[in-house]
C-alpha positions as CSV (number, residue, x, y, z in Angstrom):
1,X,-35.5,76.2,-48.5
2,X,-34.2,88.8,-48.6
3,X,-33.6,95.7,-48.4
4,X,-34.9,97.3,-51.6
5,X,-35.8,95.2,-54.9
6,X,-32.9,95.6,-57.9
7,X,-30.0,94.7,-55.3
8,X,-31.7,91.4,-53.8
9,X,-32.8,90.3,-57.0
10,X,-29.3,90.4,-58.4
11,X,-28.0,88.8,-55.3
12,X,-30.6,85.5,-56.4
13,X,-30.1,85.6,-59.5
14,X,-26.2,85.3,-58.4
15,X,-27.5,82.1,-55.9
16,X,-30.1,80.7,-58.5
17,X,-27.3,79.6,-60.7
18,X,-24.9,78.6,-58.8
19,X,-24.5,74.6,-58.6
20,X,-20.7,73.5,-59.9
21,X,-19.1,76.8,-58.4
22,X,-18.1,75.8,-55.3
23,X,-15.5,72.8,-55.1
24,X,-16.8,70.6,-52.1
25,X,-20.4,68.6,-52.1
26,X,-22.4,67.3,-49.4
27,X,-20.7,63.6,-49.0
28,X,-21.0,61.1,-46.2
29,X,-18.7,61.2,-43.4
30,X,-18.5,64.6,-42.7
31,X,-17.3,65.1,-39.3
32,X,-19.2,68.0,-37.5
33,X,-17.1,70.1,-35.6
34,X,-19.0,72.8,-33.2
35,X,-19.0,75.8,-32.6
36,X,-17.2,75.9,-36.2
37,X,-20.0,74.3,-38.0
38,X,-22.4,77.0,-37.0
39,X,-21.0,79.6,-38.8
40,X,-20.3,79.5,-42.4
41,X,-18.3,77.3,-45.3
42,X,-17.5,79.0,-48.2
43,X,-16.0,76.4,-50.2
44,X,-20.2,75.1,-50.4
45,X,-22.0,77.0,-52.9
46,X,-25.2,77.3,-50.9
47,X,-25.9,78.2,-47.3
48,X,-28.5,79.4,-44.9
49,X,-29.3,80.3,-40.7
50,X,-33.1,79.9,-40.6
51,X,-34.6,81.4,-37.6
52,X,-38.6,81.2,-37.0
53,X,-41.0,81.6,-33.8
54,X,-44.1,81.8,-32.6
55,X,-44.2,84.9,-30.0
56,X,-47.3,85.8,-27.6
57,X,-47.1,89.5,-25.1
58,X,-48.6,90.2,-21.9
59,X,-51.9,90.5,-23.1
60,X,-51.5,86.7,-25.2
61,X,-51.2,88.4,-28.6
62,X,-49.6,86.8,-31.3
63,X,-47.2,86.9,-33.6
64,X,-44.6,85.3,-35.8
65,X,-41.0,85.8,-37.0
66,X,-38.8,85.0,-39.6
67,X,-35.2,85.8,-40.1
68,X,-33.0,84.1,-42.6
69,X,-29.6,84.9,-43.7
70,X,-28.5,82.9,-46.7
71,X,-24.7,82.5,-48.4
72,X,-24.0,81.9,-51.8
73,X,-20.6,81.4,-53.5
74,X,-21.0,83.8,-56.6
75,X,-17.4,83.0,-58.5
76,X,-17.1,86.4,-59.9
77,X,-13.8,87.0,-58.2
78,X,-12.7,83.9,-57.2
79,X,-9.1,84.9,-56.4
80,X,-10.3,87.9,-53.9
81,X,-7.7,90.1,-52.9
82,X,-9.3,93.0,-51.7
83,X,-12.7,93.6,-49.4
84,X,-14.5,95.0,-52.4
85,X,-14.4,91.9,-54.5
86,X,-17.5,89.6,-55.2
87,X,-17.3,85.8,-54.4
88,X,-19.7,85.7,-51.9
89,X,-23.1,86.8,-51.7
90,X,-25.2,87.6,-48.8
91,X,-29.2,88.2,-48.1
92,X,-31.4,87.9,-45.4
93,X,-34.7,87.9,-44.8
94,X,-37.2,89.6,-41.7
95,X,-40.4,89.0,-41.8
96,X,-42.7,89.4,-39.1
97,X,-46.7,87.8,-38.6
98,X,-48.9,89.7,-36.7
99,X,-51.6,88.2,-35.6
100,X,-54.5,90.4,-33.9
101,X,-53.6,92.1,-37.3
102,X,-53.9,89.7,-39.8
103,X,-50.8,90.9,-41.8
104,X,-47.8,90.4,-42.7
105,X,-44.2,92.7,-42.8
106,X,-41.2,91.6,-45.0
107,X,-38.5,93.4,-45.4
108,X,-34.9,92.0,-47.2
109,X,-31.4,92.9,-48.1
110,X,-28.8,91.9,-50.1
111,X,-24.5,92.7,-49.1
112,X,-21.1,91.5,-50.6
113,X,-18.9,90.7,-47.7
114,X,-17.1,93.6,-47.9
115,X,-15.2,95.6,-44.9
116,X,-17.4,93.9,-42.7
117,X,-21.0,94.3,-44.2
118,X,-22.4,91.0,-44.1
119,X,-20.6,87.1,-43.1
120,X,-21.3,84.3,-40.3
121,X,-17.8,84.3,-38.3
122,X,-16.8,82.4,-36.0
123,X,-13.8,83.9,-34.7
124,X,-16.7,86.7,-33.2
125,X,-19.5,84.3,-33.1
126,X,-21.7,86.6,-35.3
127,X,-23.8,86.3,-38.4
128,X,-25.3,89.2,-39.8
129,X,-26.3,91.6,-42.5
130,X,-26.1,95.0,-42.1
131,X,-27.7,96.0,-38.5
132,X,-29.4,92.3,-38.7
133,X,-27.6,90.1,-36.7
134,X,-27.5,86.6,-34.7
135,X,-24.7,86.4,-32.0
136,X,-23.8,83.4,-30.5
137,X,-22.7,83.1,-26.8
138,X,-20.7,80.7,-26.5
139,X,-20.0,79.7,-22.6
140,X,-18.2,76.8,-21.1
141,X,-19.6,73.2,-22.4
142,X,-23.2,75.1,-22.1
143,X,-26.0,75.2,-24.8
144,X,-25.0,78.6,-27.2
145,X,-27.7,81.0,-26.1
146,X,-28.3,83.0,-29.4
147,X,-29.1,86.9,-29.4
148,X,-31.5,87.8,-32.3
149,X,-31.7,91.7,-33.7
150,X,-33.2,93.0,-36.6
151,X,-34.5,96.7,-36.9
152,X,-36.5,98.6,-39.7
153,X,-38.5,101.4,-39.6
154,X,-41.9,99.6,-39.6
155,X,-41.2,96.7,-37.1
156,X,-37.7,95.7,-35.3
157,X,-36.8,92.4,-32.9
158,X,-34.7,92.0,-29.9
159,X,-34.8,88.2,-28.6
160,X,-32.9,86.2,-26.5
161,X,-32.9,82.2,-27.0
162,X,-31.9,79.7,-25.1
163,X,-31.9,76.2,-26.3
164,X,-33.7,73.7,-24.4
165,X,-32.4,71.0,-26.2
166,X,-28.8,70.4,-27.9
167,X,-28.2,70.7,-31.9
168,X,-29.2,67.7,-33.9
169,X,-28.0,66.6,-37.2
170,X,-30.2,65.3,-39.6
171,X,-30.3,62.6,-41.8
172,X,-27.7,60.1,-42.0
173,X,-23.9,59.4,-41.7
174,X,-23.9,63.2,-41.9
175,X,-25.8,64.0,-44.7
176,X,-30.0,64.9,-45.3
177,X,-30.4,63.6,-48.9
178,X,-32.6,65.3,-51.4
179,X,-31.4,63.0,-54.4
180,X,-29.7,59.8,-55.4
181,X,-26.6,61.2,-57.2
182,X,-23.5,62.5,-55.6
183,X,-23.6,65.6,-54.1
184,X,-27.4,65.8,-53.9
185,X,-27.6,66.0,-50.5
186,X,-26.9,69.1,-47.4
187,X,-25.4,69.4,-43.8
188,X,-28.0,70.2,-42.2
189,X,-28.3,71.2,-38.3
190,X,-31.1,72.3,-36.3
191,X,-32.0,74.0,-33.2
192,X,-35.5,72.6,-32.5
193,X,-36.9,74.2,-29.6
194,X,-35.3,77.6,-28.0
195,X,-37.0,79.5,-25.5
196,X,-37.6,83.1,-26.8
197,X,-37.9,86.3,-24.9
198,X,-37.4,90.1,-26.1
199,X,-38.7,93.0,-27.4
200,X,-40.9,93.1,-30.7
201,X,-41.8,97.1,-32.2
202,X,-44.7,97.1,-34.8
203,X,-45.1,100.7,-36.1
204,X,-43.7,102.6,-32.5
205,X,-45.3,100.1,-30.4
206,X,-42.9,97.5,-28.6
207,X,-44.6,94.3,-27.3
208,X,-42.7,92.0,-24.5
209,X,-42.6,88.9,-25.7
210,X,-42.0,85.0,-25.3
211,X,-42.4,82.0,-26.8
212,X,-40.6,79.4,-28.6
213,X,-38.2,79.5,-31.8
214,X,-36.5,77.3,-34.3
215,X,-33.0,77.5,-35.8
216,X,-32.0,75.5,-38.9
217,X,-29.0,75.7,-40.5
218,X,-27.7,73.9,-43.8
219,X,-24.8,74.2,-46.5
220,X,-24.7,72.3,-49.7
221,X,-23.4,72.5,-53.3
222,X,-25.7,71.1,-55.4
223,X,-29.8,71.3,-56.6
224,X,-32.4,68.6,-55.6
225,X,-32.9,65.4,-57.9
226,X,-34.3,66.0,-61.5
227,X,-38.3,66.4,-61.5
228,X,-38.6,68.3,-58.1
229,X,-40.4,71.4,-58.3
230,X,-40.4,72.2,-54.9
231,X,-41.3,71.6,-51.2
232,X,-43.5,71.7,-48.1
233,X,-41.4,71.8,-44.3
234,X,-43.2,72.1,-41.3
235,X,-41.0,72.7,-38.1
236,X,-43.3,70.7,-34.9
237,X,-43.2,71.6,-31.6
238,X,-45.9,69.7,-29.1
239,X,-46.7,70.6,-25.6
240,X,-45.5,67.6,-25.2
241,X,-41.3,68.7,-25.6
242,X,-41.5,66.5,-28.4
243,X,-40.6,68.5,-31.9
244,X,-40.2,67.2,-35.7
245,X,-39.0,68.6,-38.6
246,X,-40.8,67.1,-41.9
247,X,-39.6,68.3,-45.9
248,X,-41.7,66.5,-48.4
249,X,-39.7,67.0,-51.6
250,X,-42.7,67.7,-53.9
251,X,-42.6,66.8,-57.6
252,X,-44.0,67.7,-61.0
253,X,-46.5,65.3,-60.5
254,X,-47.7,66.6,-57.5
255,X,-46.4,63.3,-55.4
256,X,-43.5,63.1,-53.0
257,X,-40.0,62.0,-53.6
258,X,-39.0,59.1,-52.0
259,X,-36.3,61.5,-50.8
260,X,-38.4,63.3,-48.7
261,X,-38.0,63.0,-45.0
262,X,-38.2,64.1,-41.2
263,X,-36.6,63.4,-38.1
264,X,-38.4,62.6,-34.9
265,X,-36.6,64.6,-31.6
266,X,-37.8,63.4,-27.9
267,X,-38.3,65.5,-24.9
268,X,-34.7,64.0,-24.1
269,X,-33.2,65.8,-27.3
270,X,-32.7,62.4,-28.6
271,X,-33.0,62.2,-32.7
272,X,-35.1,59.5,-35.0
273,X,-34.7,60.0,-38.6
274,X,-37.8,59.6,-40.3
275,X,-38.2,58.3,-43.9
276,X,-40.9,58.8,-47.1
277,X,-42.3,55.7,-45.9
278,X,-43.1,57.1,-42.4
279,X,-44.5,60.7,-42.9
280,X,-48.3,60.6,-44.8
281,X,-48.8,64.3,-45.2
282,X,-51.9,65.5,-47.1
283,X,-52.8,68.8,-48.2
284,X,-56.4,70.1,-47.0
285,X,-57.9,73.9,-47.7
286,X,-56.7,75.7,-50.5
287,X,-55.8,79.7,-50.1
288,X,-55.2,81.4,-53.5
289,X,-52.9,84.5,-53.7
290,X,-54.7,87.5,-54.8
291,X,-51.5,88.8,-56.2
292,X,-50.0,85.8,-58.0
293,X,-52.9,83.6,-58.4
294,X,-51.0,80.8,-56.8
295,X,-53.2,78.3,-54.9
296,X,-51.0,77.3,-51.5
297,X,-52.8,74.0,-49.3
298,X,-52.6,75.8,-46.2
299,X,-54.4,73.0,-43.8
300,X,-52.8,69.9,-43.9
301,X,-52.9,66.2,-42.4
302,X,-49.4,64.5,-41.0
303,X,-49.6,61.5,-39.9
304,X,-46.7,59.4,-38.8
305,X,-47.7,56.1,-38.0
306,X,-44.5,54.4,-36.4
307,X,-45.3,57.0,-33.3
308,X,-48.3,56.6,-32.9
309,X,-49.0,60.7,-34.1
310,X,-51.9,62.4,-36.4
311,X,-52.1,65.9,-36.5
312,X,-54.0,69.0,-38.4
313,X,-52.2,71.8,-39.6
314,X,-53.9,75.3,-39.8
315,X,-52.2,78.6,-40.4
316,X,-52.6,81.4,-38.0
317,X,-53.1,83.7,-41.0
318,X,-53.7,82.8,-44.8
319,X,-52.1,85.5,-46.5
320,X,-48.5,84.5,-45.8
321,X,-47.5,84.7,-49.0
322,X,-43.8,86.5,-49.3
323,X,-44.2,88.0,-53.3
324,X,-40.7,88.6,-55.2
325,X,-40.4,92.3,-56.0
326,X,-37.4,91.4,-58.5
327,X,-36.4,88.7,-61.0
328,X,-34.5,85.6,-59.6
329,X,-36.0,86.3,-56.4
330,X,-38.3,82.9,-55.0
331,X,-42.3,83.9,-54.3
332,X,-43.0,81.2,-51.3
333,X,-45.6,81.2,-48.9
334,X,-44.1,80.8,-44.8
335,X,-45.7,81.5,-41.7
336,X,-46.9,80.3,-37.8
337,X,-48.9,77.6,-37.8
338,X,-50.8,75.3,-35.0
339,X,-51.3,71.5,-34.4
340,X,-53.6,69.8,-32.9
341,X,-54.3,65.9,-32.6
342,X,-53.2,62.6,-30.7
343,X,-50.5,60.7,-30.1
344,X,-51.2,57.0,-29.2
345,X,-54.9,58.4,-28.6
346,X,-53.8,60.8,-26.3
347,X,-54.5,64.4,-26.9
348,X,-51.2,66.7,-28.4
349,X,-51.5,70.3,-29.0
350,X,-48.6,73.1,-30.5
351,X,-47.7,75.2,-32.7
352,X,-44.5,75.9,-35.2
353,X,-44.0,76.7,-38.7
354,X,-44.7,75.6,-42.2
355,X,-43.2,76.6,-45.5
356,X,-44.3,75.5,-49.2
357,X,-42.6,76.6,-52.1
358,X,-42.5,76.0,-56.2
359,X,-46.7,76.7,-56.1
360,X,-45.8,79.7,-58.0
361,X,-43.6,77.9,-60.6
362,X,-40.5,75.5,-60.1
363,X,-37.8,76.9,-57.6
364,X,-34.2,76.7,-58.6
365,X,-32.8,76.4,-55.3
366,X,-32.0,73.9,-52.6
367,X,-34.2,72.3,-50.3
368,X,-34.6,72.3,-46.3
């Protein structure tokens, strides 16, 4: 594509240097078996359950949330025998948008597996961190409704959500590339449009909420191709039930690797992968980080062309910008965002979520 500073930041530095631990790549072929393949795969160095939304109350305020839990294969104790030992690593991300408030709440942590302190199981249907959790309930040849929690002092999350639309796998024959070489390349699975309903408490004050959410999951072994610095993903959603996913794999040279890609998904649920050659996405107004002095595009053009769809990107909030407080930990920029636009010269609104890394130096890790 994290609870208090010195732990996560040991936790990445485990994750940034990882590549070559784990014994099994990203090949072609791989045959998807669910509900296993939404929990987690250990023998993959690298592995993340993305989870962002755009939320309105009662009263139509706004907000967004983010909550991320990410897997890495640290190789410390390879041969576990005990619950205490090291060879995974786990931290998660909550970070929470508000709005009315123009601001922005980020909390992470960082856990070893140990006696039950952090995993993605599927013999319980749970992924979680500490008291952050995602619960998958899994009924009879229905779509896995998914129960979010997440609770801090400052702000906490209860939701509910309910796919509209089945799983989809992106790219092809199994795989999303993000290289040419072996290996360079993830499973990667998405839920792109969930109905969302809860509770959301912002210092002692809980708002009802609803909206819509986005689920992404991926698990891979090695980096992206040589000269990539970095990337920009937008998760789509359009009033009309039409939704996209876009990664332009940026490079040193500020152009996009032919790697880069998308994939089209139709009120239906029905998925069209999307190549370099199809997505023309521009960056527009600049906002510059007070704190790091990085300068993150964030207005954009997309246009795709082959469907007949141009849209303008603007945030909901410019300063979205989630700042490392420890070594090895990735600064990146993430929040809501709305689109508005055509689509064969009719008029498409919606909203949904971008995120742009490696505008605060190169990042060492995978890519959505």
């Amino acid at each position: 594509m994290q609870s208090g500073g010195l732990i996560a930041g040991a936790a990445l530095l485990a994750i940034s240097a990882l590549a070559g631990l784990a014994s099994e790549l990203a090949t072609p072929g791989y045959q998807y078996e669910f509900p296993r393949d939404h929990f987690e795969h250990p023998n993959f160095a690298r592995e993340w359950w993305y989870y962002t939304g755009n939320l309105a109350d009662a009263r139509g305020r706004k907000f967004g949330f983010e909550l991320t839990f990410f897997r890495a294969a640290s190789g410390r104790d390879e041969d576990a025998s005990t619950a205490w030992d090291l060879n995974q690593v786990y931290v998660a991300h909550f970070a929470v948008t508000d709005i009315a408030g123009q601001r922005l709440i980020h909390r992470e942590r960082a856990n070893r597996s140990g006696p039950g302190l952090a995993g993605a199981s599927v013999e319980t249907g749970t992924i979680w961190n500490g008291n952050w959790s995602v619960k998958f309930l899994l009924g009879d040849g229905a779509l896995p409704t998914q129960k979010l929690q997440a609770w801090d002092e400052a702000v906490s999350l209860d939701l509910l959500l309910e796919p509209a639309k089945a799983h989809v796998i992106h790219g092809e024959d199994g795989i999303s590339r993000k290289g040419g070489e072996d290996g360079q390349a993830s499973h990667y699975v998405s839920f792109t449009r969930m109905r969302a309903s809860g509770t959301l408490t912002i210092g002692g004050t809980a708002h009802e909420v609803q909206g819509l959410s986005w689920m992404d999951h991926e698990f891979f072994s090695e980096d992206m191709a040589s000269g990539a610095v970095g990337w920009d993903w937008l998760s789509i959603q359009l009033d009309d039930q039409t939704d996209l996913m876009i990664a332009g794999i940026r490079l040193s040279n500020g152009e996009y690797s032919p790697y880069s890609h998308g994939t089209l998904v139709d009120p239906e649920g029905l998925a069209t992968r999307l190549s370099s050659d199809d997505i023309l996405l521009a960056p527009g107004r600049i906002w510059q980080s007070d704190e790091t002095g990085a300068k993150y595009p964030v207005e954009w053009s997309l246009r795709i062309p082959r469907a007949g769809l141009s849209l303008d990107v603007r945030p909901l909030h410019d300063a979205q910008e989630i700042v490392s407080g420890s070594a090895g930990l990735p600064t990146y920029w993430e929040g809501p965002v709305v689109y508005s636009g055509s689509r064969s010269g009719t008029p498409v609104n919606g909203g949904g979520y971008l995120e742009m890394t490696g505008y605060d130096g190169a990042i060492a890790l995978g890519v959505e």
